[in-house]
N, CA, C and O atoms as a GROMACS GRO file, in nm:
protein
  480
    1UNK      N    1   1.709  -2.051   5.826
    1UNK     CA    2   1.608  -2.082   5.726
    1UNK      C    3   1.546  -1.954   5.672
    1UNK      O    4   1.509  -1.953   5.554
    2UNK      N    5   1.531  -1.838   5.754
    2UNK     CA    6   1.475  -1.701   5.673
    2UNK      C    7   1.541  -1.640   5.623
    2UNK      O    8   1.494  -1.549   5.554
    3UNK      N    9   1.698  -1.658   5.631
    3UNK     CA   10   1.765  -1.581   5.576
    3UNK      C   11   1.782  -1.649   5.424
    3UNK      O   12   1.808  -1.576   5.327
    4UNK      N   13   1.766  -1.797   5.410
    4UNK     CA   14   1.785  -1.856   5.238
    4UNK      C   15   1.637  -1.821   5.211
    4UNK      O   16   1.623  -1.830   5.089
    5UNK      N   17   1.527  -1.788   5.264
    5UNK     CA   18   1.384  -1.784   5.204
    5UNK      C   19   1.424  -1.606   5.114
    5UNK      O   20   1.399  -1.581   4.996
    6UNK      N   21   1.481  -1.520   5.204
    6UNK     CA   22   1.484  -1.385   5.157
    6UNK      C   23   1.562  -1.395   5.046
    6UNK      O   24   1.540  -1.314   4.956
    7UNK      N   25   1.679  -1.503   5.030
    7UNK     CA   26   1.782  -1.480   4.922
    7UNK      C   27   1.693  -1.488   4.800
    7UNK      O   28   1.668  -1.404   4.713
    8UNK      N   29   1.641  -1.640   4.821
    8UNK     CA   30   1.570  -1.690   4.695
    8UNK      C   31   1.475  -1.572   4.675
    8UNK      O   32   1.476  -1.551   4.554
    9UNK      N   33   1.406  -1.499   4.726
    9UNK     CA   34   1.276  -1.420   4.727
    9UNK      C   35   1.354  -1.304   4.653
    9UNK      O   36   1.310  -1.233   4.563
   10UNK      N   37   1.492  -1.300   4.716
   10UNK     CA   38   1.536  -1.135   4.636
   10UNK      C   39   1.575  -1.209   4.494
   10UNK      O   40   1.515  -1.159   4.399
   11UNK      N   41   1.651  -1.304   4.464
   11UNK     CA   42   1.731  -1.368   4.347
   11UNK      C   43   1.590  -1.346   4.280
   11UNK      O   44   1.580  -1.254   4.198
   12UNK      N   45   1.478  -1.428   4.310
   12UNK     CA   46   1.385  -1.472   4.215
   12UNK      C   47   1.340  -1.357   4.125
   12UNK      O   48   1.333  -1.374   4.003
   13UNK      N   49   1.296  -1.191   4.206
   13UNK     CA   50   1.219  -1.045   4.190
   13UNK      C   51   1.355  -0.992   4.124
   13UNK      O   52   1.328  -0.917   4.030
   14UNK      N   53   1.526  -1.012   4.151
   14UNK     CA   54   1.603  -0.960   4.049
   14UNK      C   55   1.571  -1.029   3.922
   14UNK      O   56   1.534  -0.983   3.814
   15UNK      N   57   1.588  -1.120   3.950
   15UNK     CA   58   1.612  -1.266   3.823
   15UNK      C   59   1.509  -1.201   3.701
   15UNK      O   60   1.546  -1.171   3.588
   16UNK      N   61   1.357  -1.187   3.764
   16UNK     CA   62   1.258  -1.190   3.682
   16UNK      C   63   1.281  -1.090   3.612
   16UNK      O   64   1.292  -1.107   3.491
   17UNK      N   65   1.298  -0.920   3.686
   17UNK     CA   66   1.272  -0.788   3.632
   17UNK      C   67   1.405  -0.804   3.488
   17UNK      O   68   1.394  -0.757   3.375
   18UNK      N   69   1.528  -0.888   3.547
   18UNK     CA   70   1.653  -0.893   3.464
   18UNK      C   71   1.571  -0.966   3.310
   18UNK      O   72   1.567  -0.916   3.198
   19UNK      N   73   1.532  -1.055   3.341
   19UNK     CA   74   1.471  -1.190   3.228
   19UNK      C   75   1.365  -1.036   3.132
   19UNK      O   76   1.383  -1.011   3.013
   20UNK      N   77   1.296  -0.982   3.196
   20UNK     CA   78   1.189  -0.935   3.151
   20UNK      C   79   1.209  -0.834   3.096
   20UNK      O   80   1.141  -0.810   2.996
   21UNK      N   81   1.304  -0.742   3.138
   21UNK     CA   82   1.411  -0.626   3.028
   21UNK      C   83   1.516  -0.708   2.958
   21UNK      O   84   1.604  -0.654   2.890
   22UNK      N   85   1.512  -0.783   2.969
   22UNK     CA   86   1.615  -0.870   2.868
   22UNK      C   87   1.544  -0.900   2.695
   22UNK      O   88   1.570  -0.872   2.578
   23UNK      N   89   1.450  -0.970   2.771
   23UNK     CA   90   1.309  -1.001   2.609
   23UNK      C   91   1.252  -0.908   2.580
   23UNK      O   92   1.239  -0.903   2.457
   24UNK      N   93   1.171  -0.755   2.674
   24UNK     CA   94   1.158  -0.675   2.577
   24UNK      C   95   1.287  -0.585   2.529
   24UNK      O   96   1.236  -0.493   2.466
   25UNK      N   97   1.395  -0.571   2.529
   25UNK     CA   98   1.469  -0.532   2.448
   25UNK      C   99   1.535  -0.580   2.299
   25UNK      O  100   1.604  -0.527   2.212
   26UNK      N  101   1.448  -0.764   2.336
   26UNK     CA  102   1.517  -0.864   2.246
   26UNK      C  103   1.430  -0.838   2.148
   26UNK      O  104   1.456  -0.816   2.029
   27UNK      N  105   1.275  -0.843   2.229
   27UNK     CA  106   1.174  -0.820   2.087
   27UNK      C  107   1.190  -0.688   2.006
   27UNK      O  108   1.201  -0.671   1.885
   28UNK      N  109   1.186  -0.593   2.115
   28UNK     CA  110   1.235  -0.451   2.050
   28UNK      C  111   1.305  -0.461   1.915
   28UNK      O  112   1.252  -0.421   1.812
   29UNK      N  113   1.449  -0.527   1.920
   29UNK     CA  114   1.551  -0.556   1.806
   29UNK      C  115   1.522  -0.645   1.709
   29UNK      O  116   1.583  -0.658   1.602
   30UNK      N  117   1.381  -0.737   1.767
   30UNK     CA  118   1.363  -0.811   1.658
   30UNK      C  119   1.263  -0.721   1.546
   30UNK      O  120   1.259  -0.734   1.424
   31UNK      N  121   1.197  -0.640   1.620
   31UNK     CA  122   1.056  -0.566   1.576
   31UNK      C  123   1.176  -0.492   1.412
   31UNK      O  124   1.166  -0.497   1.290
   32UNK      N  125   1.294  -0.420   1.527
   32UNK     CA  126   1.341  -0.329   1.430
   32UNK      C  127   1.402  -0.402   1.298
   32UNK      O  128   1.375  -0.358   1.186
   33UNK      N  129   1.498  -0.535   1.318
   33UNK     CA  130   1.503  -0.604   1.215
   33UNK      C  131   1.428  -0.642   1.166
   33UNK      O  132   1.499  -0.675   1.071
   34UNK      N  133   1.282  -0.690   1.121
   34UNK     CA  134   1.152  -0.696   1.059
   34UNK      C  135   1.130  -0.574   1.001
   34UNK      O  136   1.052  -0.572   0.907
   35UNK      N  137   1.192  -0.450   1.043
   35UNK     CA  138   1.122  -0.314   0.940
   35UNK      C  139   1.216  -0.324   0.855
   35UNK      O  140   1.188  -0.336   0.736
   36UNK      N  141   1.396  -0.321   0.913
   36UNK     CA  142   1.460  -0.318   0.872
   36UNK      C  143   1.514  -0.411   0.742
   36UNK      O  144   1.592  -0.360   0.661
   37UNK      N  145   1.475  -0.526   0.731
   37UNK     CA  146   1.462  -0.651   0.632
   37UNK      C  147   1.334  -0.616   0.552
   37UNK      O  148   1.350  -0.603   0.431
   38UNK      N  149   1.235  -0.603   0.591
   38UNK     CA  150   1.153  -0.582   0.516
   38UNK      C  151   1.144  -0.436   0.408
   38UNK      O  152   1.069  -0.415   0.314
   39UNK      N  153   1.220  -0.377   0.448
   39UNK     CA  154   1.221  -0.225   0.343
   39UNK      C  155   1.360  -0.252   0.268
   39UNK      O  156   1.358  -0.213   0.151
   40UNK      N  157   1.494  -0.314   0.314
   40UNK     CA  158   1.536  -0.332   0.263
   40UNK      C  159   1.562  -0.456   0.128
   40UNK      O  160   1.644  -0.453   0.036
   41UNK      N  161   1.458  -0.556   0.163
   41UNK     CA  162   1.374  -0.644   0.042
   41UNK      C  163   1.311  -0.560  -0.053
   41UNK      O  164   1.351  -0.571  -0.168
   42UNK      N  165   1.213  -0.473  -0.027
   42UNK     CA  166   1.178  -0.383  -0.124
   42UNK      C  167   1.256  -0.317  -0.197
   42UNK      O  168   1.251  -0.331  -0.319
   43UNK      N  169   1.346  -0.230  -0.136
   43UNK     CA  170   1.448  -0.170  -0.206
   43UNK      C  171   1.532  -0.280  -0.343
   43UNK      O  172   1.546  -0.269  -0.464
   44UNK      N  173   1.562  -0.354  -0.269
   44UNK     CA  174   1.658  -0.440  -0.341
   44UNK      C  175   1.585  -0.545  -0.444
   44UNK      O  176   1.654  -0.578  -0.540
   45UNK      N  177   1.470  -0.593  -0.436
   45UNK     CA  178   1.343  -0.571  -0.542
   45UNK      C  179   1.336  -0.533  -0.669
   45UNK      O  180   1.335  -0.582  -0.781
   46UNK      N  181   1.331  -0.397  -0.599
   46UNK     CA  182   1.336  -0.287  -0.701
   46UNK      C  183   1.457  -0.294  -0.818
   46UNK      O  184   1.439  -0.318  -0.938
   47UNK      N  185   1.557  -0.272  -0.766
   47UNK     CA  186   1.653  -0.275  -0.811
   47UNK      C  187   1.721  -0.408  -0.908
   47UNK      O  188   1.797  -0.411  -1.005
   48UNK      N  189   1.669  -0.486  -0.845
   48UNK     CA  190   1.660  -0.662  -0.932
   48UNK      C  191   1.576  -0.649  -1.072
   48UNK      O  192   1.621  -0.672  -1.185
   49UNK      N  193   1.444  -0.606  -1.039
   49UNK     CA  194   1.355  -0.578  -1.178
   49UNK      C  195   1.407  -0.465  -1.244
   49UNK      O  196   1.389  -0.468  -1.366
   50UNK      N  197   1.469  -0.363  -1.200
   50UNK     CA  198   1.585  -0.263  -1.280
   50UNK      C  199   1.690  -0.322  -1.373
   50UNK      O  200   1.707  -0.278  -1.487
   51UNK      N  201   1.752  -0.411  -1.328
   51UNK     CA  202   1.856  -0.467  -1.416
   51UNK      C  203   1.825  -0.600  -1.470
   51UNK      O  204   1.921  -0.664  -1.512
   52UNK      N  205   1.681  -0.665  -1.479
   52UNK     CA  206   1.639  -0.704  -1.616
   52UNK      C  207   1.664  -0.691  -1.741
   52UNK      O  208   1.622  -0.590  -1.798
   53UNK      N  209   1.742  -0.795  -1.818
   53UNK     CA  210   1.730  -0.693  -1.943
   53UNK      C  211   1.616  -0.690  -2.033
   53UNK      O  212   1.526  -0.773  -2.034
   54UNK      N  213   1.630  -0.548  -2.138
   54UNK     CA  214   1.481  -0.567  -2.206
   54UNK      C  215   1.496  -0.654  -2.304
   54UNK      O  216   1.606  -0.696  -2.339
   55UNK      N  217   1.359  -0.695  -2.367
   55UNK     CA  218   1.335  -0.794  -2.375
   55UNK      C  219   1.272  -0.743  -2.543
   55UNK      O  220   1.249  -0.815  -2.640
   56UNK      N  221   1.260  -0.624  -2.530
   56UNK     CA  222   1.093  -0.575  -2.636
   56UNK      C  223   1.228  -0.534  -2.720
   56UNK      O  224   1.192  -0.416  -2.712
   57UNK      N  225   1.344  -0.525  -2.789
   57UNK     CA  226   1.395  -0.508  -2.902
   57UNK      C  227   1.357  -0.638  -3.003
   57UNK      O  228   1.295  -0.640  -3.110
   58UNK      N  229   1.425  -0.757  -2.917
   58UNK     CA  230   1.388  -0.887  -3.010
   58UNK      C  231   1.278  -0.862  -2.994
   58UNK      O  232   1.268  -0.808  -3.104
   59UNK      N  233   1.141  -0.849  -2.937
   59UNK     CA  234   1.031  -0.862  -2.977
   59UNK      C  235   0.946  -0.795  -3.104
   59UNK      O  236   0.852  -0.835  -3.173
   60UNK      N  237   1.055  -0.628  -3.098
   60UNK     CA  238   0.970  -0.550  -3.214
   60UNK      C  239   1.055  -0.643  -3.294
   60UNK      O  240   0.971  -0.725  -3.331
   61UNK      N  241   1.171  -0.682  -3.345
   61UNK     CA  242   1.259  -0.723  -3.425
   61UNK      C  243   1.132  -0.843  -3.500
   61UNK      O  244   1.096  -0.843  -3.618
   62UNK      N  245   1.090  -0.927  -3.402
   62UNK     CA  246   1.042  -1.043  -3.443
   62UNK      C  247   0.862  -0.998  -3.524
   62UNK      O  248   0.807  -1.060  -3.616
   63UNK      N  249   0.816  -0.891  -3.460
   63UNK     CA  250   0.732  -0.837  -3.517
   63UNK      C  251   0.709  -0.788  -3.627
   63UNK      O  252   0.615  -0.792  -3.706
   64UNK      N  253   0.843  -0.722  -3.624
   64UNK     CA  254   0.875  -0.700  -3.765
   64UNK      C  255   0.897  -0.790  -3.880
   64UNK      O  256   0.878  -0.744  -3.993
   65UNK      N  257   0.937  -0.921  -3.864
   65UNK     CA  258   0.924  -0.994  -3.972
   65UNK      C  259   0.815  -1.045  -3.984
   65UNK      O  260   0.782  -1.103  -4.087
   66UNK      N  261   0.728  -1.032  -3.869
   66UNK     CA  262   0.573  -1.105  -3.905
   66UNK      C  263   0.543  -1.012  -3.982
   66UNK      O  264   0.494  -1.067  -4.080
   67UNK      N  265   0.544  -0.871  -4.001
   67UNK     CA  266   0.468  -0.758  -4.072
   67UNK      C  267   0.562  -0.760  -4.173
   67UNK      O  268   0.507  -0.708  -4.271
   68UNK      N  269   0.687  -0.795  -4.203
   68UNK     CA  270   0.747  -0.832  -4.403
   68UNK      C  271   0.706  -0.942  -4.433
   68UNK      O  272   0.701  -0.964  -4.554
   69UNK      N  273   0.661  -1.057  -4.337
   69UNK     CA  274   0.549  -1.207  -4.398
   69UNK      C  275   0.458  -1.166  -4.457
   69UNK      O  276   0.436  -1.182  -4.577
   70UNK      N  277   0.375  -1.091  -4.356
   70UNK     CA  278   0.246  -1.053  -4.401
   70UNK      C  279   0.238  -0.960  -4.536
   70UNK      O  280   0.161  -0.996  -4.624
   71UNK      N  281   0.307  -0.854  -4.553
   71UNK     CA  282   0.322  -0.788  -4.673
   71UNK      C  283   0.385  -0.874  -4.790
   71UNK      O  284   0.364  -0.880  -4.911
   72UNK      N  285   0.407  -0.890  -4.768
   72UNK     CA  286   0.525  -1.007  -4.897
   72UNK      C  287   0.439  -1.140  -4.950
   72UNK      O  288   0.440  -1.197  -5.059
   73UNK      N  289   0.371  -1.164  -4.838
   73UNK     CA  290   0.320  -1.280  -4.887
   73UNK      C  291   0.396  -1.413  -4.824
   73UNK      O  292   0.517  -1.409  -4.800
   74UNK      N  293   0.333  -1.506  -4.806
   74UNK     CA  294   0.405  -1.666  -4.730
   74UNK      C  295   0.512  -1.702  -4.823
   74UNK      O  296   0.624  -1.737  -4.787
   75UNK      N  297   0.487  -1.695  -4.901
   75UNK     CA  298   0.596  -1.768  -4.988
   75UNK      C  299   0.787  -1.687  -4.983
   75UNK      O  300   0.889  -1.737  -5.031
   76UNK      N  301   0.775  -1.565  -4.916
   76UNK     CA  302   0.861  -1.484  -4.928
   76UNK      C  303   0.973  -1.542  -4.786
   76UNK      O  304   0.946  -1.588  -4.675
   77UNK      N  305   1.097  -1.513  -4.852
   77UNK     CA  306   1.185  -1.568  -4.698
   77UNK      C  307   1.221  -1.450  -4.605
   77UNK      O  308   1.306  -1.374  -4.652
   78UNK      N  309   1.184  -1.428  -4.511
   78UNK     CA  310   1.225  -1.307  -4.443
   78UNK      C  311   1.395  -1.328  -4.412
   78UNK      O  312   1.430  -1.437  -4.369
   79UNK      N  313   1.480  -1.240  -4.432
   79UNK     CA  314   1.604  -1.220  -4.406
   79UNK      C  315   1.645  -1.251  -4.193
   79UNK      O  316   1.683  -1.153  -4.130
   80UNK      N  317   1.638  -1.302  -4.166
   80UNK     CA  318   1.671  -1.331  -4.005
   80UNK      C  319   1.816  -1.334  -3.966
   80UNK      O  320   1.861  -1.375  -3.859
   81UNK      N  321   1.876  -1.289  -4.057
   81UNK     CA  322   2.021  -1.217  -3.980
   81UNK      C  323   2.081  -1.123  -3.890
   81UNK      O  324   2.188  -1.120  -3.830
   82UNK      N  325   1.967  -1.034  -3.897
   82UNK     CA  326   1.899  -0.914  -3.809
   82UNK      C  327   1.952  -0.940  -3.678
   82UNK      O  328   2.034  -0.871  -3.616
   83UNK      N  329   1.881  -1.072  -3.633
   83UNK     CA  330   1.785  -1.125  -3.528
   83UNK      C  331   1.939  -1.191  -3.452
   83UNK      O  332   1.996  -1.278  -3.517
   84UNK      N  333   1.994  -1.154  -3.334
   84UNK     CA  334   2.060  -1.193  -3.220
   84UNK      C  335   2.041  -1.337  -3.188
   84UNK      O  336   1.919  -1.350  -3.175
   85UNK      N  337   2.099  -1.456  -3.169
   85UNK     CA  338   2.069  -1.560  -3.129
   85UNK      C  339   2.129  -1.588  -2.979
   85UNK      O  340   2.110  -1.699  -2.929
   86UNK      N  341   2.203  -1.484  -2.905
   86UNK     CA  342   2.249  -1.480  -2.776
   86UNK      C  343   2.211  -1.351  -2.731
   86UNK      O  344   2.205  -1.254  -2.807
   87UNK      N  345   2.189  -1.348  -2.619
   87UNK     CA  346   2.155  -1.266  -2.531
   87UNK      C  347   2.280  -1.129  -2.508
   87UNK      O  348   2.260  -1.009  -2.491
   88UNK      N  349   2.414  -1.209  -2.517
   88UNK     CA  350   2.524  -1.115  -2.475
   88UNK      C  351   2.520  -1.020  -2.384
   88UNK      O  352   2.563  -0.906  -2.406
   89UNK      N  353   2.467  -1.058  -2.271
   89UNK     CA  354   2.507  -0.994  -2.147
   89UNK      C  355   2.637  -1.017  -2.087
   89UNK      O  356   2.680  -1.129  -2.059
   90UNK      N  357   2.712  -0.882  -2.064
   90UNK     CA  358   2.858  -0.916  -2.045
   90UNK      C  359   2.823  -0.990  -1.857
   90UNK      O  360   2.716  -1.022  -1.805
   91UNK      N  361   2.976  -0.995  -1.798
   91UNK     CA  362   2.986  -1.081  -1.694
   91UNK      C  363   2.941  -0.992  -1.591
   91UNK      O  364   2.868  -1.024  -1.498
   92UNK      N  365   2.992  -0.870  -1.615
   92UNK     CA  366   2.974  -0.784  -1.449
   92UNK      C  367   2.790  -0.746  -1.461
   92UNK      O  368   2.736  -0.687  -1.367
   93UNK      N  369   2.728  -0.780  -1.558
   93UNK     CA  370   2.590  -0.756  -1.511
   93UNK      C  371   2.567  -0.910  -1.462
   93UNK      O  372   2.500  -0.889  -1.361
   94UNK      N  373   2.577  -1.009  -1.468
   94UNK     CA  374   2.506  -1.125  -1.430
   94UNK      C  375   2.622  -1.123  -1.225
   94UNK      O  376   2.580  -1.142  -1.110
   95UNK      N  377   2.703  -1.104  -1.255
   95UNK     CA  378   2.803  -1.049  -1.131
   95UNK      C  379   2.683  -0.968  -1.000
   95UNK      O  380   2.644  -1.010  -0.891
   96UNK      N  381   2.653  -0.835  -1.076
   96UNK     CA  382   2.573  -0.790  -1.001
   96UNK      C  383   2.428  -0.823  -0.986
   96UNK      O  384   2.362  -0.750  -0.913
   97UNK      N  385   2.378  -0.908  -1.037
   97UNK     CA  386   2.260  -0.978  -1.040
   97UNK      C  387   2.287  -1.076  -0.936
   97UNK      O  388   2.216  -1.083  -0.835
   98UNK      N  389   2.406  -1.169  -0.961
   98UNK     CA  390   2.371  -1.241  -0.860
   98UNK      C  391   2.404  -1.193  -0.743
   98UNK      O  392   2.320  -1.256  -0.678
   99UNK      N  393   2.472  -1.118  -0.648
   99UNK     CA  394   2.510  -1.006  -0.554
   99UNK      C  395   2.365  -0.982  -0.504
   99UNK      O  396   2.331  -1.004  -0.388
  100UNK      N  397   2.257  -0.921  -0.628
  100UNK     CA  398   2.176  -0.855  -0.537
  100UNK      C  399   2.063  -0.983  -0.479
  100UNK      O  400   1.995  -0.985  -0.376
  101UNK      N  401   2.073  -1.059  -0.565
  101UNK     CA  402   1.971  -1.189  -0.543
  101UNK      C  403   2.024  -1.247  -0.366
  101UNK      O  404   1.963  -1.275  -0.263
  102UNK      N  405   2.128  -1.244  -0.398
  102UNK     CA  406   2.187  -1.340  -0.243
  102UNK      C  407   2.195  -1.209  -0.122
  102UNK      O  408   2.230  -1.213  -0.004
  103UNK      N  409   2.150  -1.100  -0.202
  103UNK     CA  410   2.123  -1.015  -0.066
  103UNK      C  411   2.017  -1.015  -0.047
  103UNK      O  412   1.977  -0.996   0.069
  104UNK      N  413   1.926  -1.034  -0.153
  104UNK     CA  414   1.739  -1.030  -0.137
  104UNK      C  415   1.745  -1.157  -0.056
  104UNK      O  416   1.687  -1.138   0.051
  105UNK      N  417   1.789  -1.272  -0.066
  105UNK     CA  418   1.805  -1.428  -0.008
  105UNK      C  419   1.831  -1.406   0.130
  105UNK      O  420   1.768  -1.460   0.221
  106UNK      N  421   1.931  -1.321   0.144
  106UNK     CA  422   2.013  -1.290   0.334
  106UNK      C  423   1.915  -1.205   0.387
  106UNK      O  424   1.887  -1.212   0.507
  107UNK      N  425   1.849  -1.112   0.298
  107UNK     CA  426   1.748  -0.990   0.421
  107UNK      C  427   1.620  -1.121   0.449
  107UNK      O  428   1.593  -1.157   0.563
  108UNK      N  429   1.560  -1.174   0.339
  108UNK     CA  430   1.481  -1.288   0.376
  108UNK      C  431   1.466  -1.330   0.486
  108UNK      O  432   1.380  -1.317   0.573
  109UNK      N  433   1.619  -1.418   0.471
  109UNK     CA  434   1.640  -1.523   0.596
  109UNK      C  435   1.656  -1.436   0.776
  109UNK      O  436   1.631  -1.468   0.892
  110UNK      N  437   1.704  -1.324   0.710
  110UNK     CA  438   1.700  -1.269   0.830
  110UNK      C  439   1.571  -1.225   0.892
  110UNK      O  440   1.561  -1.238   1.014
  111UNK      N  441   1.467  -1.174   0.822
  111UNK     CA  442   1.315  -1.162   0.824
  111UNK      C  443   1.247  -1.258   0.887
  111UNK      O  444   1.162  -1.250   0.975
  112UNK      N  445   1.306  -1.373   0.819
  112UNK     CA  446   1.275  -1.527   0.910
  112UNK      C  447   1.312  -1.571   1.035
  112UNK      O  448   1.254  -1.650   1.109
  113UNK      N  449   1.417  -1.509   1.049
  113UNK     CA  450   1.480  -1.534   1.169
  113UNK      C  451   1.437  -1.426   1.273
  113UNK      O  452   1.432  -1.445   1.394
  114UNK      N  453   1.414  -1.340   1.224
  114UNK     CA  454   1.374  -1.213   1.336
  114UNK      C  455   1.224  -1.303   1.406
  114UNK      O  456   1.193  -1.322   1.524
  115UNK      N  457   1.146  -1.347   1.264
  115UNK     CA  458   0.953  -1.397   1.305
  115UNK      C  459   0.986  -1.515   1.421
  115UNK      O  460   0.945  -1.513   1.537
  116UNK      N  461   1.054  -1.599   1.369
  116UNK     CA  462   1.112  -1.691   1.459
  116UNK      C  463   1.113  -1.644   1.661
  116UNK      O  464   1.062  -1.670   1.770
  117UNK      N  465   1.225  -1.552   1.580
  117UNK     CA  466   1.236  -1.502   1.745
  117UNK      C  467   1.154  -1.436   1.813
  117UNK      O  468   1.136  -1.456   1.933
  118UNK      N  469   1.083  -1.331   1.732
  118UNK     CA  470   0.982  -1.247   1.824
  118UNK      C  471   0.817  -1.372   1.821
  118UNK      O  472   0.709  -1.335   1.867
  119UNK      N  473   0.840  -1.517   1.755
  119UNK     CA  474   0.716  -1.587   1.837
  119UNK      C  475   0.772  -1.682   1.945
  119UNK      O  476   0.700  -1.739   2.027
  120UNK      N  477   0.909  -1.695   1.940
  120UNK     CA  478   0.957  -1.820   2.044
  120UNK      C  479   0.938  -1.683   2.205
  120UNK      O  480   0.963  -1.719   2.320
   0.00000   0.00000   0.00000
């Protein structure tokens, strides 16, 4: 009988110290994926509002015919041939748009998954 009391007594003091460098190394990796997801969201952010396209050509464009209305008078037809009715963004920019979106989506989920783990 003292010799199964010592087993369990040694199993239990390995078991624990094993369990207990096990989770802080787990949180450790979670800590680092949380910096790591989180700077790389920023980055990639960034880079999303970079390849926006602009927007302010049609806008001076459209400004501009308010300011030949206004000079001309209402009755006058402004010429609007000028004026683009498609966007024409070729394929490999909407390509890399969506690329970076579903990587901003994956560092996310992984962000989520790290909070997850370092509260369970």
């Amino acid at each position: 009988k003292d010799d199964d009391s010592k087993f369990w007594a040694t199993y239990k003091k390995v078991s624990t110290e094993y369990d207990d460098d096990f989770l802080g190394r787990a949180n450790d990796d979670m800590g680092i994926i949380l910096t790591f997801a989180g700077l790389f969201s920023a980055v990639n952010s960034t880079f999303i509002v970079g390849m926006q396209p602009n927007t302010g050509d049609t806008t001076n464009a459209l400004i501009l015919q308010l300011i030949k209305i206004a000079v001309n008078g209402a009755n006058s037809v402004p010429d609007i041939s000028a004026l683009s009715s498609s966007t024409g963004v070729p394929s490999s920019t909407v390509w890399m748009q969506t690329l970076a979106y579903a990587s901003l989506a994956f560092s996310v989920l992984a962000a989520f998954g790290a909070v997850l783990g370092k509260q369970w």
